[in-house]
N, C-alpha and C positions, 0 to 999 in steps of 0.2 A: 577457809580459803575461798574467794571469790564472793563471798558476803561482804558487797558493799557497808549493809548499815554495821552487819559487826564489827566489821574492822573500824570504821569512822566510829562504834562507839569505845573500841580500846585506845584506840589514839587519843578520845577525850578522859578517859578516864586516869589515861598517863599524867598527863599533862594538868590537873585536877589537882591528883597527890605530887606534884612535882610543888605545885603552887599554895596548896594550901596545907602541909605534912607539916607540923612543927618544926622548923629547921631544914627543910627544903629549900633545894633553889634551882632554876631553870639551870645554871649557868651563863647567865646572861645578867646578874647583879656585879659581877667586878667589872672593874675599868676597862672602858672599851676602846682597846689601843688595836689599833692596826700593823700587823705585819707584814714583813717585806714579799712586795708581789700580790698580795690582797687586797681587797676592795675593803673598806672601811664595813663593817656590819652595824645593822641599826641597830637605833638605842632599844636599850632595855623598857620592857611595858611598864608602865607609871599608873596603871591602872587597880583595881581592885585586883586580886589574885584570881577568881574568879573570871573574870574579864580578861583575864590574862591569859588564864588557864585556854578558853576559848577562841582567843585570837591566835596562840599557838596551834592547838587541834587544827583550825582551819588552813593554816600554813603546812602542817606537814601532810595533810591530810590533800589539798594542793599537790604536793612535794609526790608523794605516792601514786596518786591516782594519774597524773600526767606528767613529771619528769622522769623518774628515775623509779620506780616502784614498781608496780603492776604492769603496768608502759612496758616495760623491759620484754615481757612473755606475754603478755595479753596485746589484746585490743581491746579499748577502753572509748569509751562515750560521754560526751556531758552533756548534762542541759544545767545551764546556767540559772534559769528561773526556778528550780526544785532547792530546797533545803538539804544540808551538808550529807543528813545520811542518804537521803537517794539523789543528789546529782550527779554522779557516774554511771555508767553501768558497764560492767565487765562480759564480752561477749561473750558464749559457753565456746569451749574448745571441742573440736569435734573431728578427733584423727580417726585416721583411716585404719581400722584392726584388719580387714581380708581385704585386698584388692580384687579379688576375685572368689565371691560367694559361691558361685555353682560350679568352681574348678572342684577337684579332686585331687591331689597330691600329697605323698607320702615320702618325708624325709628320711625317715630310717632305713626304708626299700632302697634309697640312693645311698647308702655309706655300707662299705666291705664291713662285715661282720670280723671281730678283733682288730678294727683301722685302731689306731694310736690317735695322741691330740692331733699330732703335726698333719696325718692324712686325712682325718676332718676337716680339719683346716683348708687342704688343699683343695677336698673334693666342694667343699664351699665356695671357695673360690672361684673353681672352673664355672659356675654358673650365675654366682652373684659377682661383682663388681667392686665390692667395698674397698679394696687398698686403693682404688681410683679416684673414688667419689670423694668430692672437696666440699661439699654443702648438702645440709640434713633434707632439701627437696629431691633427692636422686631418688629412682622410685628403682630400689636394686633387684628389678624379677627379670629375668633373661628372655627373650622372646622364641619365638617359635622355633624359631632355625636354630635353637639351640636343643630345643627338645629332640628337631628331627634326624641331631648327631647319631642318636644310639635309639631312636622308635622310628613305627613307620605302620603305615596301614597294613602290608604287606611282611610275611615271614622271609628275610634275608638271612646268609650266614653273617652278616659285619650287626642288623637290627634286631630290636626284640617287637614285635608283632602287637603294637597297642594302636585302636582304632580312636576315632574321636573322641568316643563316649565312654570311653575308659576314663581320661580326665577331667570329662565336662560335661554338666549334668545336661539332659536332653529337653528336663523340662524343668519350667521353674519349683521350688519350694513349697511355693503358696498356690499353685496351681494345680487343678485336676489332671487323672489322667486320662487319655483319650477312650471314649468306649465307645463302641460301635451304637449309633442311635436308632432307637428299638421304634417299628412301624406302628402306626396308627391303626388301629383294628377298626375292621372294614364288616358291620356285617351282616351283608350278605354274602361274603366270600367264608365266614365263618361259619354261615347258615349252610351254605352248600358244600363245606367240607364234611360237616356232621351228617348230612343225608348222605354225601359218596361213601361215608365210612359203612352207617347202616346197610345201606343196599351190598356193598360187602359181605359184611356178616349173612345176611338173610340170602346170597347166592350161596353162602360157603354150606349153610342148613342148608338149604335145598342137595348137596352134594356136589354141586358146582367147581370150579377153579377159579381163582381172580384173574389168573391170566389167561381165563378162554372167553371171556365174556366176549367178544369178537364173534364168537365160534356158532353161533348161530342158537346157542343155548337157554331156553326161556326160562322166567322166575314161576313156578308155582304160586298161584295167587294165597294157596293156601297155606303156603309157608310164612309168608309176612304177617312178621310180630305186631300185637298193637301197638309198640311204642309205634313202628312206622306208619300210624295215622294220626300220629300226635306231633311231627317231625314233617308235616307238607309245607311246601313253598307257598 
């Protein structure tokens, strides 16, 4: 289906053993009488069967690709200057399966648990459109104001309490999620975090408090570790 060259080669193949089967015949070898309200049809090919065979394919093959064939459901292309198997081209069909990728919604959640067909049917109804719709372009999805009959951001006694992002997704698919972006390390602020920690420690040895350093309290020189001569600014 939609293989140009295959189809144009079973069209020639028909038409092949139509012409050259022992005892075949196009239908087109008895008398060509015209009937009432009919256009006269041309003569039968006088040709080699072969030749015949070929001049046929190309008619019907015509016949499909732009009057009544393909034409019906496709859209179809020619170029004229290509030979038989590739002068059309059938463009790919390309329907819509979600209208809406990053919605969320759940049909079963909307139908009464033990409904019957008929209340399916109904609860169907209330929100699609179809007994209406006269042509297969109606795009049958109800809009918002119909959602916001029975939801609502807010907890009502008549709503049920569903916010945006209940139905729709917040971010794309294909997209990261946001993360808080992490700072550039600085350092000399990392240099001098590492000496306040030390000089901590080496007050806490001395007997000190971290929270009296204010207090008028000196470091014993003789308390400081060697690492604190390997850790100067």
């Amino acid at each position: 289906h939609a293989d140009v060259p295959a189809a144009v080669r079973a069209i020639e193949e028909h038409f092949i053993r139509q012409f050259l089967l022992p005892g075949a015949t196009d239908g087109s070898s008895q008398r060509n009488r015209r009937r009432p309200g009919q256009a006269v049809l041309a003569d039968p090919c006088r040709e080699s069967p072969l030749t015949c065979a070929r001049e046929r394919s190309r008619l019907e093959a015509f016949n499909q690709f732009s009057r009544s064939g393909c034409v019906t459901c496709h859209q179809v292309t020619e170029q004229p200057e290509q030979p038989l198997p590739t002068r059309w081209r059938v463009k790919p069909v390309r329907l819509v399966a979600d209208w809406y990728p990053a919605a969320r919604f759940n049909h079963v959640a909307h139908l009464a648990a033990g409904a019957t067909a008929a209340e399916r049917d109904k609860a169907c109804s209330s929100c699609h459109a179809a007994k209406l719709s006269k042509v297969s372009a109606d795009i049958l999805i109800p809009g918002l104001t119909r959602c916001l009959d029975c939801h609502g951001d807010r907890a009502s006694q008549a709503k049920v309490k569903l916010d945006c992002t209940g139905c729709h997704a917040f971010h794309q698919r294909s997209g990261t999620p946001l993360k808080p972006q992490s700072r550039l390390a600085d350092p000399a602020a990392q240099k001098l975090s590492g000496v306040r920690q030390l000089a901590a420690a080496v007050f806490r040895d001395a007997g000190g408090d971290v929270g009296s350093q204010n207090s008028g309290s000196k470091l014993p020189h003789s308390k400081v570790p060697p690492a604190y001569e390997e850790t100067r600014l």
